[in-house]
ROSE-635667 format. One record per residue (C-alpha): residue in three letters; x, y negated, z. Coordinates in steps of 0.02 Angstrom, whole numbers, padded with zeros to 5 digits, always signed. Example, Ala and Ser with C-alpha at 12.3 -4.5 7.8 and 13.67 -1.06 7.14 Angstrom:
ala+00615+00225+00390ser+00684+00053+00357
***
This chain:
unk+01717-00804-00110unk+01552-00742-00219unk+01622-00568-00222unk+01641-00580-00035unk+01482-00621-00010unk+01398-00512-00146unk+01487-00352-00055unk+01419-00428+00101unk+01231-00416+00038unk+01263-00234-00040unk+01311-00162+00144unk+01169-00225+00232unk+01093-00107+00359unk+00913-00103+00373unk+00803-00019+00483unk+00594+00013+00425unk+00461+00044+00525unk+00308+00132+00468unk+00160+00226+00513unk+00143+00323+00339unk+00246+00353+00187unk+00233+00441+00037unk+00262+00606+00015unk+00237+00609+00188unk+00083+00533+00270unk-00042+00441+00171unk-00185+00337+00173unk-00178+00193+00071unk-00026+00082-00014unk+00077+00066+00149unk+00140+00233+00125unk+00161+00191-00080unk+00287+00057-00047unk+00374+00117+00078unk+00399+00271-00009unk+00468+00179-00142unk+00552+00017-00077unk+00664+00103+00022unk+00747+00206-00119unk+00762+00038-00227unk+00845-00061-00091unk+00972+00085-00077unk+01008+00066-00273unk+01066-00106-00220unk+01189-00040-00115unk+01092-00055+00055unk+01091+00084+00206unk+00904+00097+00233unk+00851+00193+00385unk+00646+00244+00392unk+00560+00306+00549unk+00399+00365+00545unk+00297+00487+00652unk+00297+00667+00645unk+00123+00692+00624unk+00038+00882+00637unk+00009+00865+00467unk+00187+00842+00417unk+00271+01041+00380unk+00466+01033+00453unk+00495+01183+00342unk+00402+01116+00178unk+00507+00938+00193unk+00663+01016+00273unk+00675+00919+00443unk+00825+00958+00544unk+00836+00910+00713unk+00917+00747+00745unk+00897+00719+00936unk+00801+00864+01037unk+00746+00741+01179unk+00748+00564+01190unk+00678+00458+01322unk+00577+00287+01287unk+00533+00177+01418unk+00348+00118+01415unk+00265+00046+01522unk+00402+00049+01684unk+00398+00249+01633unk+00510+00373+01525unk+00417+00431+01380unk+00503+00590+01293unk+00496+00639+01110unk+00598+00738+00984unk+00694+00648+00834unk+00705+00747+00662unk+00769+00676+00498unk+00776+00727+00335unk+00856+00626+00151unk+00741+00571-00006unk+00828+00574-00158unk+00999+00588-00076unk+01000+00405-00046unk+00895+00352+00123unk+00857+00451+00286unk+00698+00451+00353unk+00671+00490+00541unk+00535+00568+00606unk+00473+00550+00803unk+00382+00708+00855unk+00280+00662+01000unk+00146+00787+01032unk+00015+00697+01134unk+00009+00554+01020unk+00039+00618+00843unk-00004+00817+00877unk-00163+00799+00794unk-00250+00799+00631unk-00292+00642+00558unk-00163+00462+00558unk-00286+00345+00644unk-00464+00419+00655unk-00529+00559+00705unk-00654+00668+00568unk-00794+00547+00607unk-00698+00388+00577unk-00689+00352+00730unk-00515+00265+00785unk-00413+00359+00922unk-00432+00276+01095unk-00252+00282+01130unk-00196+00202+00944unk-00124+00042+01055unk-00016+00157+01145unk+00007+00274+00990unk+00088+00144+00888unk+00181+00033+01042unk+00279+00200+01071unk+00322+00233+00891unk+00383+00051+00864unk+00479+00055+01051unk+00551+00248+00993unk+00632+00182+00813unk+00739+00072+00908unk+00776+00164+01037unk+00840+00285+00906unk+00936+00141+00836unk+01036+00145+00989unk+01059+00320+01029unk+01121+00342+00845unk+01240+00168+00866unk+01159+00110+00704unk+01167-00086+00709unk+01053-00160+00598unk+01043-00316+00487unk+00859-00312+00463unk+00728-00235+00549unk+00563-00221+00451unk+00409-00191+00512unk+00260-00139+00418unk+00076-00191+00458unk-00004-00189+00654unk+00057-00029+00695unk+00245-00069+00703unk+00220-00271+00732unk+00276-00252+00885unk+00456-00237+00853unk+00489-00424+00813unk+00432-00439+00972unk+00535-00328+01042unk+00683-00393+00969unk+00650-00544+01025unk+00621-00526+01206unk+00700-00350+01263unk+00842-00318+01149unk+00893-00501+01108unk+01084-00505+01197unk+01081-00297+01155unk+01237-00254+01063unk+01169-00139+00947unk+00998-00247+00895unk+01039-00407+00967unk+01093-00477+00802unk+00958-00406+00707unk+00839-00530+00623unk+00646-00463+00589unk+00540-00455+00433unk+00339-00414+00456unk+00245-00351+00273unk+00057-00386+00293unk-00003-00245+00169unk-00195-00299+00244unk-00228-00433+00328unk-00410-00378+00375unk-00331-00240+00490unk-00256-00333+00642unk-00237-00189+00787unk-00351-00272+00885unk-00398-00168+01081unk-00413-00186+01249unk-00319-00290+01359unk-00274-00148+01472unk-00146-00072+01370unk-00055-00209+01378unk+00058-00174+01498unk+00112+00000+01433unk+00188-00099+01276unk+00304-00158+01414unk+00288-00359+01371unk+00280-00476+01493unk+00093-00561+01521unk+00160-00729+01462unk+00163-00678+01293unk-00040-00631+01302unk-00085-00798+01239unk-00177-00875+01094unk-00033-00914+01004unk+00039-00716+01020unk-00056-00564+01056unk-00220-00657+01133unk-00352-00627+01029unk-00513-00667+01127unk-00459-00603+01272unk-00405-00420+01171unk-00230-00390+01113unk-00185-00401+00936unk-00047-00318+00890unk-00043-00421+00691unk-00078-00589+00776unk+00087-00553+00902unk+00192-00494+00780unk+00168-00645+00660unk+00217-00777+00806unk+00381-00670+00847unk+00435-00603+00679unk+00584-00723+00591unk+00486-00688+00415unk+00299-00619+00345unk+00282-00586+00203unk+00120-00502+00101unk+00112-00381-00047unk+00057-00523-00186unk+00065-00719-00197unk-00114-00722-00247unk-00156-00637-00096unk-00022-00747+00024unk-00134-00883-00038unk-00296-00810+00012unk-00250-00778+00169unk-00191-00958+00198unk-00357-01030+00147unk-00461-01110+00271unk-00592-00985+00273unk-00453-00828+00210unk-00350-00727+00316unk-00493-00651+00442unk-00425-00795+00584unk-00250-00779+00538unk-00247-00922+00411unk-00185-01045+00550unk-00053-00952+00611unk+00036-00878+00462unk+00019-01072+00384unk+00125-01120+00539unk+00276-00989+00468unk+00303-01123+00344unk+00417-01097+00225unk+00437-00908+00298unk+00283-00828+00245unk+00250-00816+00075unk+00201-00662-00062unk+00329-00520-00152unk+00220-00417-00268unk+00237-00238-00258unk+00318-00119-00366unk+00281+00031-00467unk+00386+00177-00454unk+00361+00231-00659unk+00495+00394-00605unk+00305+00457-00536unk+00197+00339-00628unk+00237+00325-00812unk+00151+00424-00977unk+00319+00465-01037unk+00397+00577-00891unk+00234+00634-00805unk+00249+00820-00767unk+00075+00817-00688unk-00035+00770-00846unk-00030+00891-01004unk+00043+00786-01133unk+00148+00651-01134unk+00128+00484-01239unk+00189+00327-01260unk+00147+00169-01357unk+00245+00249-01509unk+00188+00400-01483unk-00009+00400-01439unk-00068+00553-01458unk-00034+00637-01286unk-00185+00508-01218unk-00304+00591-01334unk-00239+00749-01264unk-00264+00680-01096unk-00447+00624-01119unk-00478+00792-01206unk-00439+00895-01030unk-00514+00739-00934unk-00685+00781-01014unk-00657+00961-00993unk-00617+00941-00819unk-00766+00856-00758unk-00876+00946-00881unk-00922+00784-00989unk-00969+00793-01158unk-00803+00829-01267unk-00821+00667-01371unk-00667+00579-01405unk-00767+00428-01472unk-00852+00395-01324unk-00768+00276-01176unk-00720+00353-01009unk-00746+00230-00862unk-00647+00272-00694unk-00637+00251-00524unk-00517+00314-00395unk-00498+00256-00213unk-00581+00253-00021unk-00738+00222-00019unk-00745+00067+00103unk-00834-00123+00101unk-00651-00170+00031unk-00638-00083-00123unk-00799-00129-00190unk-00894+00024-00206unk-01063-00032-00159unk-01050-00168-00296unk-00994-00008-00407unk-01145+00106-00374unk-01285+00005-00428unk-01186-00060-00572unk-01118+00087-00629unk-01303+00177-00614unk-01352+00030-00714unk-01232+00049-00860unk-01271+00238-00885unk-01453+00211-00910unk-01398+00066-01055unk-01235+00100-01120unk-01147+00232-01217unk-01005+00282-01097unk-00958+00415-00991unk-00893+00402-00806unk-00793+00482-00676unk-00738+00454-00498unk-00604+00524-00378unk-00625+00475-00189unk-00710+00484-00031unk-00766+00371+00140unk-00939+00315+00162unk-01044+00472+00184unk-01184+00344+00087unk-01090+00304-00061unk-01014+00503-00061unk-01189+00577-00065unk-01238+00440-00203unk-01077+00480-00327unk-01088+00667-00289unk-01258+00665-00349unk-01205+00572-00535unk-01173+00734-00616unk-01316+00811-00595unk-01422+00641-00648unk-01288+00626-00799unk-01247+00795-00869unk-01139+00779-00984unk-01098+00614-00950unk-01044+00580-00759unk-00905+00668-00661unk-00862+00692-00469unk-00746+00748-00341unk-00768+00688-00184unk-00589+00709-00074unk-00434+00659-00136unk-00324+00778-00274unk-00157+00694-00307unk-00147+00794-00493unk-00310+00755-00524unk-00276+00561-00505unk-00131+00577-00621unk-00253+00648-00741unk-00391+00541-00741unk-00256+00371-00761unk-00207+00478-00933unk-00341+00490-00999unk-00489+00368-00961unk-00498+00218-01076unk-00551+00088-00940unk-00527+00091-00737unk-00647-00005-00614unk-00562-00106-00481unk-00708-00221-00397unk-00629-00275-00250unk-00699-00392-00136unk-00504-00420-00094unk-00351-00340-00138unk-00186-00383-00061unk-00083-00312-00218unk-00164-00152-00281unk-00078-00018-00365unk-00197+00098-00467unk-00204-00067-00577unk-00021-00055-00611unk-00027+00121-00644unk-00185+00093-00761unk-00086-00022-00876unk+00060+00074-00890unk-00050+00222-00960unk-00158+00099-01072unk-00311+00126-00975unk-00387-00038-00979unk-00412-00110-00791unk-00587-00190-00765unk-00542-00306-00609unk-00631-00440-00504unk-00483-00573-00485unk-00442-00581-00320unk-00281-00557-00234unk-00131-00434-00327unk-00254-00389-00447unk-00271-00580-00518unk-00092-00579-00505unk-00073-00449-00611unk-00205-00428-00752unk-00228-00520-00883unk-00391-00571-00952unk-00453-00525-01119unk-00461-00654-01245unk-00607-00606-01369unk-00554-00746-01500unk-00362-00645-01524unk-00371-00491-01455unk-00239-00541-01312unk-00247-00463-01139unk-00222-00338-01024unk-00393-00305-00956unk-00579-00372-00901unk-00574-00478-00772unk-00720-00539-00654unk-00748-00682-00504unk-00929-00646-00425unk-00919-00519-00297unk-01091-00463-00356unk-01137-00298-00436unk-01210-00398-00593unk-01044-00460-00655unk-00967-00306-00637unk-01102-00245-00752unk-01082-00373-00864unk-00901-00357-00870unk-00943-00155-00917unk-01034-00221-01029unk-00927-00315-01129unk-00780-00189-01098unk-00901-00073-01194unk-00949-00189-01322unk-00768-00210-01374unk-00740-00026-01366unk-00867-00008-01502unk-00863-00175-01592unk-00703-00232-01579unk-00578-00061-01564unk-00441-00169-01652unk-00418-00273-01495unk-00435-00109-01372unk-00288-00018-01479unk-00182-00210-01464unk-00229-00229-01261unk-00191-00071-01213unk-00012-00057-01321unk+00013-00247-01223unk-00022-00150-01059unk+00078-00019-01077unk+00243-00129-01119unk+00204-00235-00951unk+00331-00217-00828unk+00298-00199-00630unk+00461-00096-00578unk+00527-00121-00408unk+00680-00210-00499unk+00604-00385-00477unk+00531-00370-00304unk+00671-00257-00235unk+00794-00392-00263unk+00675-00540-00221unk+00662-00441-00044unk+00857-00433-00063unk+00853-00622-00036unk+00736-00626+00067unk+00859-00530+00198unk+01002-00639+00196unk+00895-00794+00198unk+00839-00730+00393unk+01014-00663+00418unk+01075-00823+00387unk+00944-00928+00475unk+00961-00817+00613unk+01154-00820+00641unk+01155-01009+00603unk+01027-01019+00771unk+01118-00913+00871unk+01276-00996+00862
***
């Protein structure tokens, strides 16, 4: 009977929903771990389905798209929208479909436009793309255990499920899983669109998609999906707190038992010292030497002072409230004009906070670096061969640069919130045990004074650097843990939800 059932899990069908995905589309950790968890749940045996827009910026040639449906019609709204269907495999083990929709997704940029500014028609946008994935599900007769939807932009299809497709033959027996990668962003707009996402006014309410009289996509999809999860337990607390989870608290407390936290993974085939093709040595904690190579070419790169005694400090990410970067500037200002370090950043965002790190290098020669934009290499580089990375978030639902920091011994200097308290451990200055520098005021003085004493125990205390960082590198955040825990997660809604129905 185990066997039975054990063959049963392996040939689960499951069908994701995203708006991004790595190598594909990207603009934060969405695209990360659904680049990633798909492929990992297909080493367990599953047939994992993606679909995911075809956005302007996505080549057919470079990723070899071939077309899967030339038209298919959606209905929105009481109207047939049309759209092309191409697909293409990753790694020979999961397709991912792409929806080529030229009015919505013919454009550059995901969300906003080159000023930031969100697209007007993101409700609609998004509705479609959720609406068109199972559509395609249909038209392709592939009947799935699970669907999973990722964030606001797909959160729609629990609902969906629940109240167009729930006697369907194809998706009538599928139960729904929503991942909250950020609470903070809810899809929140305009009433008016409402009725082109095709749902029925009773389900604008407060306990759905009414959010002060505006739709929210997040909110709806919490009340209708049969399990939410989030990317960390530190962060599925947080957001349960009575003053967490930007007014979702209430409602994803009423899920019970069925919301709760599964950490992300790391996928060390991209991100690991000892098989990285994009850094110029590799290393390992038996073999060090590659990260002295690394921090060699780091300080070349950014035209820093070619000392291997002195500390490099790094950040990488978006420069937004979130991530902490105007607790960074001031601090990190600070701790050049007092400390013996050096310092580089990777990212871009606030025009403020871009003009204010492009202009380090030229106040620091020698001894701060820049690029403002994003340079995928370049981020592969700088996790080789800096000695400490700055993480100051004012929240962090799981984090990833963290993970990747550890497994190439660069030190992670954190403020504990979220994934990130999850996942670092604090330096103990009586042994020498730890992972990192940890931090709980969300105030540029503690992050100062937690450069600070990373510093100090750079120069007083390098015995304990050479022990944390060899303890970081052997830490282990591989998608085996979380892939299966998601695993379970499945057949605990397939189960729930076939016990319901009868």
């Amino acid at each position: 009977m185990a066997a039975k059932t054990k063959k049963s899990e392996k040939n689960r069908s499951i069908l994701m929903i995203s708006s991004e995905m790595v190598p594909f589309a990207k603009t934060g950790g969405l695209a990360d771990v659904v680049g990633s968890l798909p492929i990992e749940l297909a080493k367990l045996g599953m047939d994992v389905r993606v679909v995911i827009p075809r956005y302007y910026s996505i080549d057919p040639a470079k990723w070899d798209l071939s077309p899967t449906l030339s038209s298919m019609g959606v209905w929105m709204g009481g109207e047939l929208e049309w759209c092309s269907v191409y697909q293409t495999r990753i790694r020979d083990m999961v397709t991912v479909y792409f929806i080529e929709h030229h009015g919505f997704f013919g454009r550059d940029g995901l969300y906003h436009d080159a000023f930031m500014n969100d697209f007007l028609d993101n409700p609609r946008r998004f509705a479609f793309l959720t609406r068109a994935a199972l559509q395609l599900a249909i038209d392709l007769e592939f009947q799935p255990d699970v669907v999973h939807a990722h964030d606001w932009q797909t959160a729609l299809a629990p609902a969906y499920l629940k109240t167009w497709f729930g006697n369907h033959p194809i998706l009538g027996n599928a139960a729904s899983v929503l991942t909250i990668h950020n609470a903070a962003y809810q899809g929140v707009y305009p009433k008016h669109h409402f009725p082109y996402i095709g749902l029925d006014w009773k389900h604008f309410h407060a306990d759905a998609f009414e959010s002060y009289d505006y739709i929210n996509f997040l909110k709806g999809g919490i009340y209708f999906a049969d399990l939410v999860n989030t990317v960390s337990p530190g962060y599925a607390r947080e957001i349960t707190s009575p003053h967490g989870g930007f007014r979702l608290a209430p409602y994803l407390s009423n899920k019970g038992e069925n919301f709760f936290g599964i950490l992300n993974g790391v996928d060390y085939a991209d991100w690991s010292p000892e098989n990285d093709k994009m850094i110029p040595q590799s290393f390992s904690t038996s073999d060090p030497e590659g990260k002295r190579v690394c921090k060699r070419q780091l300080q070349k790169h950014f035209c820093l002072d070619e000392d291997p005694k002195i500390p490099i400090f790094a950040a990488i990410g978006r420069f937004v409230d979130q991530k902490g970067f105007n607790l960074l500037a001031p601090a990190i200002e600070r701790a050049l004009d007092t400390m013996l370090m050096q310092f580089v950043i990777l990212g871009s965002g606030d025009p403020g906070l871009q003009e204010f790190f492009g202009r380090l290098p030229g106040k620091y020669p020698g001894r701060a670096g820049s690029h403002i934009g994003y340079d995928i290499a370049l981020s592969h580089l700088i996790e080789a061969g800096a000695d400490f990375f700055l993480m100051p978030s004012l929240y962090e639902p799981c984090g990833l640069n963290q993970l990747y920091s550890l497994r190439y011994g660069t030190l992670p200097i954190v403020r504990a919130t979220g994934g990130l308290g999850d996942t670092v451990e604090n330096y103990a200055e009586a042994t020498g045990e730890g992972t990192g520098f940890t931090f709980n005021n969300a105030d540029a003085s503690a992050l100062y004074s937690t450069i600070g004493w990373a510093n100090s125990t750079w120069w007083d205390r390098p015995a304990h650097i050479k022990k944390m960082r060899e303890r970081a590198m052997r830490q282990d955040f591989s998608w085996d843990k979380s892939s299966a825990q998601y695993q379970e997660t499945y057949e605990k809604i397939i189960a729930a939800k076939r016990k319901r129905d009868g």
